[in-house]
N, C-alpha and C positions, 0 to 999 in steps of 0.2 A: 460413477461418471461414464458416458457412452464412449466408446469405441469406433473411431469415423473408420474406413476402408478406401483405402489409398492403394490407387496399384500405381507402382513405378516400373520405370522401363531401363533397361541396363545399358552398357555398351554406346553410351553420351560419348562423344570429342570433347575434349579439355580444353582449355582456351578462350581468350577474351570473344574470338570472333565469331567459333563454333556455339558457344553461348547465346551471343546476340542472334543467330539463324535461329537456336532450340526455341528463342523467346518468340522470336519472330510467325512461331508457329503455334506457339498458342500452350507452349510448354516452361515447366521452369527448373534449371541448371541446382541438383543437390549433391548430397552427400549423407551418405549414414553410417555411422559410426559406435562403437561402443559398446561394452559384454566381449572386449578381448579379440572381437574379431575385425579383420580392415577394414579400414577405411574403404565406403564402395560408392561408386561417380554413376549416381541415377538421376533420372528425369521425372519431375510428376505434371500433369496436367492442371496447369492455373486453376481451372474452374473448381474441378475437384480438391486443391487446396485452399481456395476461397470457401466451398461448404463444410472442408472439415473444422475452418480454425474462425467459422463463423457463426459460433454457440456462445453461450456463455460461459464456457470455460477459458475462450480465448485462443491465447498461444500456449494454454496448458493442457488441451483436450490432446486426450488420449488417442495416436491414431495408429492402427494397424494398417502396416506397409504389404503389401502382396507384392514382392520383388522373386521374378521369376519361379512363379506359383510357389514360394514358400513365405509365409507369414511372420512378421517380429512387431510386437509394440513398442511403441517410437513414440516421443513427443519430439515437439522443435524444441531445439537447441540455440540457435540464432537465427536472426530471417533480416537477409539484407534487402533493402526498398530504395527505388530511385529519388535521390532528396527533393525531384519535384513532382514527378507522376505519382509518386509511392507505390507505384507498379512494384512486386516483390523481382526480385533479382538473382537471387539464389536463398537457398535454403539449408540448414545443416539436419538431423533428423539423430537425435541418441536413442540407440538401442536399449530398451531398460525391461527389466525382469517383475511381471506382477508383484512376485515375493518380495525386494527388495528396495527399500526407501528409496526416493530421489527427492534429488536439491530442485526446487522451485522459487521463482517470484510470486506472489499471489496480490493479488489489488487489495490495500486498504481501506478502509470504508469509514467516517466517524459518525456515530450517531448519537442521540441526545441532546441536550442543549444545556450550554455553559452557562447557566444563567449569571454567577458571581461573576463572570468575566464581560458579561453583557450591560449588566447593570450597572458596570464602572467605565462600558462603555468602551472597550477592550474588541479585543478580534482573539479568535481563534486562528493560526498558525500550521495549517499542515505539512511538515515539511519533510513526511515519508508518505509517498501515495502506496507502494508496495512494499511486503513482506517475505523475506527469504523463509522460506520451512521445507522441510523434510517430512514426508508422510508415505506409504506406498502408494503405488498410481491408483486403485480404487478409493484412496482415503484424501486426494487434492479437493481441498474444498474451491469453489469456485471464486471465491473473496473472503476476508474474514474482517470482522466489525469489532470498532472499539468504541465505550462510551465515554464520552468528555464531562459527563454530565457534573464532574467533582473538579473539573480543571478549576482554577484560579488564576488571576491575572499575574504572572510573576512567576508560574508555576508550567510545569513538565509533566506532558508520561511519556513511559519509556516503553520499550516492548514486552520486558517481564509486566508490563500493566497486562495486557492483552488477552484473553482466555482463547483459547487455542482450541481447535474441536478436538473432540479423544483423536487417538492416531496421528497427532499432528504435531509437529515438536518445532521454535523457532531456533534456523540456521545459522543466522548471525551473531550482533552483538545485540546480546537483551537487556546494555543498557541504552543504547542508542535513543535518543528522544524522535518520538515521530508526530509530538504537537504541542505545542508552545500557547499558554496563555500571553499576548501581547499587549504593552501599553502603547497605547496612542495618545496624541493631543487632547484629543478628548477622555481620555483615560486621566491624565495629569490634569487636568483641570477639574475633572469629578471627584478627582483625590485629593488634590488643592480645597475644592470645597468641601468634601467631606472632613476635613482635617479643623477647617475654620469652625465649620459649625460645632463638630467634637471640641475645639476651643473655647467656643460661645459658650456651648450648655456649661461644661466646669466652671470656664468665668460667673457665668450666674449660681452657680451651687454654690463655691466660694462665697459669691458677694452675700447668698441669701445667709450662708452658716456663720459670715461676718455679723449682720445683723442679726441673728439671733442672740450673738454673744451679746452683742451692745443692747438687746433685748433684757437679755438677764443678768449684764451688771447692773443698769441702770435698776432693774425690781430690786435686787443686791439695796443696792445706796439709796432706797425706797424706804425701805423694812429699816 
C-alpha cells in the first residue's frame, strides 16, 4: 500500500474559534497521537489531505506525517466533517509502527450471485458494509470480498465465512452475520406455489399407485 507525505505544521491555538480562522485558511485543525508518545495539536493543509485519503485505500492509506522535519506513519483515526458541507473539521492521526498489526475497518464487497435465493424470488440482505481486521500496515488490503453464491433464502453468513488475505486476521466477532438470505412477498408466494405443486405431483403418484392396485386386484379376481 503507498505511503501519501503529509507535512503538518505545529504550534495550532486550541479552540472552537482559533479553528474556525485555521479552516478559514485553507487548513485543517488535527491531532496525533499514539506509540506512547503525546498527544500533539497539528495542522495539515485540506488539499493535501483530500490527495492523500483520495486512493483507493480510502481512510486507510497509509500517510507519512513530516511534523517538524521528523517523520511517523499515521493513518486517520477519526475525521470529523460538517453534517452539511462535509467539509472535513478536524482530524485525529494514530501513530503506528510498520512492524506491528493495527485494528482497521476495511469495505465489504459481495460477489457472486445467490441464485437459490433469486429464484424463490428472495433478496439478498447486506447488513455489514465493513470489516474490522488487524493486518500490519503494508498487509491492509484495500476491501475484502465474500461470495453469496451458496446463500439460501432463510440462511446467513457469518464472518468466519470470509477468507481473509494471508496476514490478515478478523478483529471482531466472527460470528456476526454480515448477509442474510430474505423472504419477501414474492418469496412466500413462490413457496406457496412451490409447496402446491410438490402436493399435486404426490396427489397424482398416490392416485396413479392407487390404481395400479385396483389394476392388480381386479387381474387377482380375473385369474
Amino acid at each position: 500500500m503507498a505511503r501519501n507525505l503529509v507535512k503538518a505544521e505545529t504550534g495550532r491555538e486550541r479552540g472552537t474559534r482559533p479553528s474556525r480562522r485555521l479552516r478559514r485558511t485553507g487548513r485543517v485543525p488535527a491531532v496525533v497521537y499514539g506509540m506512547g508518545s503525546e498527544p500533539l495539536a497539528v495542522s495539515v493543509d485540506t488539499g493535501d489531505l483530500r490527495a492523500a485519503l483520495n486512493t483507493d485505500a480510502g481512510l486507510n492509506a497509509l500517510i507519512t506525517l513530516d511534523v517538524d522535519g521528523g517523520r511517523q506513519l499515521s493513518i486517520v483515526k477519526d475525521l470529523q466533517r460538517h453534517p452539511v458541507r462535509r467539509d472535513v473539521l478536524h482530524v485525529d492521526f494514530l501513530r503506528i509502527d510498520p512492524d506491528q498489526e493495527v485494528e482497521v475497518e476495511i469495505p465489504l464487497v459481495l460477489t457472486g450471485e445467490a441464485k437459490k435465493v433469486t429464484q424463490a424470488s428472495g433478496m439478498v440482505d447486506q447488513v455489514m458494509h465493513a470489516v474490522p481486521i488487524r493486518a500490519k500496515p503494508a498487509d491492509i488490503p484495500v476491501e475484502v470480498t465474500a461470495d453469496v453464491s451458496d446463500l439460501e433464502v432463510g440462511s446467513s453468513l457469518r464472518v468466519s465465512d470470509i477468507e481473509l488475505p494471508s496476514g490478515v486476521t478478523a478483529a471482531g466477532d466472527r460470528d456476526a452475520t454480515f448477509a442474510v438470505g430474505l423472504i419477501t412477498r414474492s418469496t412466500k408466494e413462490y413457496l406457496r406455489q412451490q409447496k402446491a405443486e410438490e402436493e399435486a405431483a404426490e396427489a397424482l403418484i398416490i392416485m396413479g399407485e392407487a390404481a395400479e392396485d385396483e389394476e392388480a386386484a381386479a387381474a387377482e379376481d380375473e385369474s
